[in-house]
C-alpha positions in Angstrom: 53.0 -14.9 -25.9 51.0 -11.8 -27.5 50.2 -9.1 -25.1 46.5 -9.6 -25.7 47.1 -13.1 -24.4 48.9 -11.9 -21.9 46.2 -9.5 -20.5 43.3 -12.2 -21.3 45.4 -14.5 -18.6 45.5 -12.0 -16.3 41.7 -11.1 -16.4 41.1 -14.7 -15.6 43.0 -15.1 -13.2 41.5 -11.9 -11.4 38.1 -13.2 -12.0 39.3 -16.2 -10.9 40.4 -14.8 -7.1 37.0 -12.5 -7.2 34.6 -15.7 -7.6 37.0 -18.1 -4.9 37.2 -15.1 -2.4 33.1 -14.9 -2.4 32.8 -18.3 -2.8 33.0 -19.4 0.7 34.8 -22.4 0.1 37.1 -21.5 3.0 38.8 -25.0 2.8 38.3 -27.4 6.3 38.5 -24.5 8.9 37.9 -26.1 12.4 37.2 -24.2 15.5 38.7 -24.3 18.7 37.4 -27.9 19.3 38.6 -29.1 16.1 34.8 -29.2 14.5 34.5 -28.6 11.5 33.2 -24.7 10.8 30.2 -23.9 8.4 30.4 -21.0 6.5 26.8 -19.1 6.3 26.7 -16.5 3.8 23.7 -13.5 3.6 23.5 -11.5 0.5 21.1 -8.2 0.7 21.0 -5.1 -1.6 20.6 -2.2 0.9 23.6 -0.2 2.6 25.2 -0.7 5.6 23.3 2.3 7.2 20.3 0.7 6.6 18.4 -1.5 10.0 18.2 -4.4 8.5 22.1 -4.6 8.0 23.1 -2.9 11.7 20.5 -5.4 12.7 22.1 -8.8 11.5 25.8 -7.2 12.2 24.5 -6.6 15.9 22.5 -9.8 16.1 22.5 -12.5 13.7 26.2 -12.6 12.9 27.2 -12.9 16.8 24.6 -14.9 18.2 24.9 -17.5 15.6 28.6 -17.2 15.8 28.5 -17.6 19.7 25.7 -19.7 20.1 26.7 -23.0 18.0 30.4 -22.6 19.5 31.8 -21.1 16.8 30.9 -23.9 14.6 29.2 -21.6 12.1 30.9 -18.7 10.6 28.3 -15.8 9.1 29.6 -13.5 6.3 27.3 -10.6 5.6 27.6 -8.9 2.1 25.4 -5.9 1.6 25.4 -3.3 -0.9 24.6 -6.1 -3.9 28.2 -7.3 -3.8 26.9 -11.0 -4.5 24.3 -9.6 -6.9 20.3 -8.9 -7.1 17.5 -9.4 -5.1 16.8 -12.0 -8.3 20.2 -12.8 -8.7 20.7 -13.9 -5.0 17.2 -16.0 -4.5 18.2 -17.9 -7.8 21.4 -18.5 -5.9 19.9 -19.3 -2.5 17.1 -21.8 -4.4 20.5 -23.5 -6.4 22.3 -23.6 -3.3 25.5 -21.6 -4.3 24.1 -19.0 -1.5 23.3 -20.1 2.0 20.6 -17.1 2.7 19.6 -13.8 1.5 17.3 -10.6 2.8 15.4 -10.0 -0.6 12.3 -7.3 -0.8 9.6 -9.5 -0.7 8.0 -8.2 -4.3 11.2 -9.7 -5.8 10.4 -12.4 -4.1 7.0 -13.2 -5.6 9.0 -13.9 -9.0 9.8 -17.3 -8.3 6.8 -18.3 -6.0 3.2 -16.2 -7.6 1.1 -15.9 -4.3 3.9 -14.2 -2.4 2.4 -11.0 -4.8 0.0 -11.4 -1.7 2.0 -9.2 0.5 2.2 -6.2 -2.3 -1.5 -5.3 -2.3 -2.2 -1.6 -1.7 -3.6 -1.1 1.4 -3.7 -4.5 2.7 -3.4 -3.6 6.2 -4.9 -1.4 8.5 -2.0 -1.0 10.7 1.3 -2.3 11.5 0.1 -4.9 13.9 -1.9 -6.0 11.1 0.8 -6.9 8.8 2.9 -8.7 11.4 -0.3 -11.1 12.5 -0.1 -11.4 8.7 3.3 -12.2 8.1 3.9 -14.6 11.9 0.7 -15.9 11.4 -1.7 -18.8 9.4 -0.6 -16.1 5.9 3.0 -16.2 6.4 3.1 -20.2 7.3 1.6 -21.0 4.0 3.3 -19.3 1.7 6.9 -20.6 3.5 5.1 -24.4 2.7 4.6 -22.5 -0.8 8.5 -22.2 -1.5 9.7 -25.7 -0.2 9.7 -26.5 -4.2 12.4 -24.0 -4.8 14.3 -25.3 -2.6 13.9 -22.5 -0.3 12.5 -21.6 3.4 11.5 -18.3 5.6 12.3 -18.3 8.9 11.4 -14.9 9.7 10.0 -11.5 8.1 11.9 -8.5 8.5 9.8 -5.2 7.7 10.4 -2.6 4.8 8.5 0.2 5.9 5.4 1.8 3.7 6.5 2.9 1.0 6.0 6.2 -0.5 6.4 8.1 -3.9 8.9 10.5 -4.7 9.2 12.2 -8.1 10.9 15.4 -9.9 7.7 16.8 -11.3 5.2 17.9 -8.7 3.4 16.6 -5.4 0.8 13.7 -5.5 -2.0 14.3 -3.9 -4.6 12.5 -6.4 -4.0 9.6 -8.9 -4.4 12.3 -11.4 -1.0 14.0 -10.2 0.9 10.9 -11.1 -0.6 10.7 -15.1 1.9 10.5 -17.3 5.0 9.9 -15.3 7.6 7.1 -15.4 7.8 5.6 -12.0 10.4 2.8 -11.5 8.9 -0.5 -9.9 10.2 -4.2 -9.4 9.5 -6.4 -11.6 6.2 -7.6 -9.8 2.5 -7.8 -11.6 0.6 -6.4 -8.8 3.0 -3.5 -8.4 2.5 -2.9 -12.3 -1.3 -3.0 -12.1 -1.4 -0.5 -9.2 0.8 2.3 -11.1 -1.1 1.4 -14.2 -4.7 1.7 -12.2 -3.6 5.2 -11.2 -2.4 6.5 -14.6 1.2 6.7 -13.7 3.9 4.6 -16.8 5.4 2.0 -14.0 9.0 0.5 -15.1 10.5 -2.2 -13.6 14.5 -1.5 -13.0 17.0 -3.4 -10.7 17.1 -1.6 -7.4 20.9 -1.5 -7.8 20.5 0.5 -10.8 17.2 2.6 -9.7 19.8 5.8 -8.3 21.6 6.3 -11.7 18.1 5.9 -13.9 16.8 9.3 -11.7 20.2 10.7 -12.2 19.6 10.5 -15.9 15.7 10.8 -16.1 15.6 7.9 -17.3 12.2 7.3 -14.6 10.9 10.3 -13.2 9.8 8.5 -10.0 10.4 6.0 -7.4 8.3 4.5 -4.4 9.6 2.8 -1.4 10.0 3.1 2.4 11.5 5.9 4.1 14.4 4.1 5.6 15.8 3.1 2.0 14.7 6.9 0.0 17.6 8.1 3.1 20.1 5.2 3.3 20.4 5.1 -0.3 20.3 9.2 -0.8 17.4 9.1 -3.5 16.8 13.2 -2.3 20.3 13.9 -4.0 17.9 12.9 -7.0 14.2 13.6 -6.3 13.0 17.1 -4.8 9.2 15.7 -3.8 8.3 12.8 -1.1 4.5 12.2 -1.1 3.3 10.4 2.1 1.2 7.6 -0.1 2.0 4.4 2.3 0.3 2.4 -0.3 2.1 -0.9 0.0 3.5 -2.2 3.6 6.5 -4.4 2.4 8.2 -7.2 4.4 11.6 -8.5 3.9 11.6 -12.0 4.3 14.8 -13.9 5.9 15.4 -16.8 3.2 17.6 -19.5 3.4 18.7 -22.6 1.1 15.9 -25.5 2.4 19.4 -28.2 1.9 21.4 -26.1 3.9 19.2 -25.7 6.7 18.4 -29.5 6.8 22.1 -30.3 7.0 22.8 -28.7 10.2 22.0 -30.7 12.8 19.2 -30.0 15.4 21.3 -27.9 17.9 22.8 -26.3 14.9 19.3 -25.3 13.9 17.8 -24.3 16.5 20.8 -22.0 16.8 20.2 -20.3 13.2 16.4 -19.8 13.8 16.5 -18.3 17.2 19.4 -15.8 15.8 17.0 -15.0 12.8 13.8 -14.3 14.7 16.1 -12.2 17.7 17.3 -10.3 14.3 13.8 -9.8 13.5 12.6 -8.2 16.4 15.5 -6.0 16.7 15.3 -4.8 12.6 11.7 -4.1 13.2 12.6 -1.9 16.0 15.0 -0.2 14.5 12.9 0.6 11.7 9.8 1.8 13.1 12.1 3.8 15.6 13.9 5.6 12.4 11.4 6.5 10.5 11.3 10.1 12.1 14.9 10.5 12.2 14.4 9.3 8.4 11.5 11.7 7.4 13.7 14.8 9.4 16.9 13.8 7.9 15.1 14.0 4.3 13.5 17.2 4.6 16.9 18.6 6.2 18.3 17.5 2.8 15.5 19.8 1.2 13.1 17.4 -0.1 9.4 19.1 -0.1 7.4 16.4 1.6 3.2 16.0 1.4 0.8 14.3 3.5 -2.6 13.0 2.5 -5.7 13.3 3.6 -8.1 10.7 4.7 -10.1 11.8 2.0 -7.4 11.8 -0.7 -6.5 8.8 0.3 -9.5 7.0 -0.1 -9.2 8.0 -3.9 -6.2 5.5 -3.9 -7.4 3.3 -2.2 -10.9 3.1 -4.3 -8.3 3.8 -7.6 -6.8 0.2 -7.1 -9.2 -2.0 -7.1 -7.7 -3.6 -10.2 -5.3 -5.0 -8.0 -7.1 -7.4 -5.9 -9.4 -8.0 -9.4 -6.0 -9.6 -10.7 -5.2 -11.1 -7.6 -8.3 -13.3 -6.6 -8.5 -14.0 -10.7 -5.3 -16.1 -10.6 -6.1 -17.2 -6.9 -9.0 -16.9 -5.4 -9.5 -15.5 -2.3 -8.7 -18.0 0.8 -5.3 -16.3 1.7 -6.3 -13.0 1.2 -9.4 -13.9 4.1 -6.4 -14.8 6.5 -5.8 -11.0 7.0 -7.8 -8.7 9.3 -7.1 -5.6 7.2 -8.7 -7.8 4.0 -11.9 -8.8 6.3 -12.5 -5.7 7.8 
């Protein structure tokens, strides 16, 4: 046998271990009642600083684990180990991933009016955009998904999300002319940055740190929570208080999964997610001044807007909604208050 043989064998079997150890195929583990034990995997990009992971490590995992007698055993892998936000809904929708925590732009990939929820300015407030998301909005766009196989049962919350840049401040659409802002891979997000002159590039969130290491962007926008946990100011010297998209985080799960568990089973699994809910939300809102104190501590030079400056956005992105009601009309966008008023 040649060495390169030799090596390719070994490589295969390595991948081979990798792919079975994050499989979940655990074989038939029972519990302590000799039931069989369902393995319930949740896939999500951020770091394990981040609420929404402290959130399902304090909550979902043991209340599900508790709750349905240890007949469900959760595995939480953050930090993209099981791949994208894409590459984990494909997963979830094929069934060769039980649930994932996706940002909800990514989202709107595989089901069009989800792009709903990544309007500028949508809401007035946060109490807007949870009405939105646990209301009539949020129930029709989970019947939306049930042909990819896939169901929400509950939103978590991003945060506003902001822009932060290695050029200058942005306090008018003007100060963003020119400059290469990374975005996801979503339309409305694209028309926004392209309404207000900026060159919007859609890059894999995993890969979004190194491509403002190299300058390969210039930019970035998200929430607060994620520009700390994932140390974008080693990167990025301005913050700009913009808060031009309120983004959710929806909790998705395989529709065939969820169906397979039986009633008690299910009931179990929702109320976890919805206690998980309520407790990353809170978590969230409660960080963000930690979050904005821990970013300027690290020496980023953060700006506020005016009312007044604002309203230049908000008037700047029009093209937006234009694209929006063009491919679907406006009967969700009248189920929120912030749209009406």
């Amino acid at each position: 046998m040649t060495k390169r043989v030799k090596i390719s064998l070994m490589l295969l079997l390595v991948l081979g271990v990798v792919i079975t150890g994050c499989s979940g195929d655990t074989g038939s583990q029972e519990n302590a009642n000799g039931e069989e034990v369902i393995t319930l995997r949740i896939s999500h990009v951020l770091q394990e600083n981040h609420p929404s992971h402290l959130s399902m490590v304090e909550v979902l995992k043991p209340e599900i684990e508790e709750n349905s007698d240890g007949r469900i055993k959760v595995e939480i892998y953050p930090n993209a180990q099981l791949g994208s936000d894409r590459q984990a809904i494909e997963s979830v929708s094929l069934g060769s991933l039980e649930m994932t925590m996706p940002g909800g732009a990514v989202l709107a990939g595989f089901y069009e009016e989800y792009m709903i929820f990544d309007l500028p300015f949508l809401y007035m407030n946060r109490e807007e955009a949870y009405a939105a998301w646990d209301g009539e909005l949020g129930d029709k766009l989970n019947e939306g998904l049930a042909s990819q196989n896939m169901m929400i049962l509950g939103y978590g919350e991003n945060g506003l999300r902001h822009i932060t840049n290695n050029v200058r401040p942005i306090y008018t659409p003007e100060d963003l002319s020119g400059l290469k802002i990374r975005v996801m891979e979503n339309p409305i997000h694209l028309k926004t940055f392209e309404s207000l002159g900026a060159n919007p590039t859609p890059i894999a969130f995993g890969e979004l740190f190194t491509a403002l290491q190299q300058k390969t962007v210039d930019a970035q926008e998200n929430p607060l929570a994620i520009i700390n946990s994932s140390k974008f100011f080693e990167v990025q010297d301005y913050l700009s208080l913009t808060g031009h998209v309120f983004g959710n985080a929806p909790y998705l799960i395989n529709m065939d999964f969820y169906n397979g568990l039986d009633n008690e089973l299910q009931e179990v699994v929702r109320t976890a997610v919805k206690n998980t809910e309520t407790r990353q939300r809170e978590m969230l809102t409660n960080q963000e001044a930690e979050d904005m104190q821990a970013l300027k501590d690290a020496g980023m030079q953060v700006n506020e807007l005016t009312p007044e400056q604002k309203q230049v956005f908000i008037d700047s992105v029009k093209p937006s909604y234009d694209l929006y009601i063009q491919k679907f009309g406006e009967e969700l966008l009248l189920l929120v208050d912030g749209y009406k008023n």
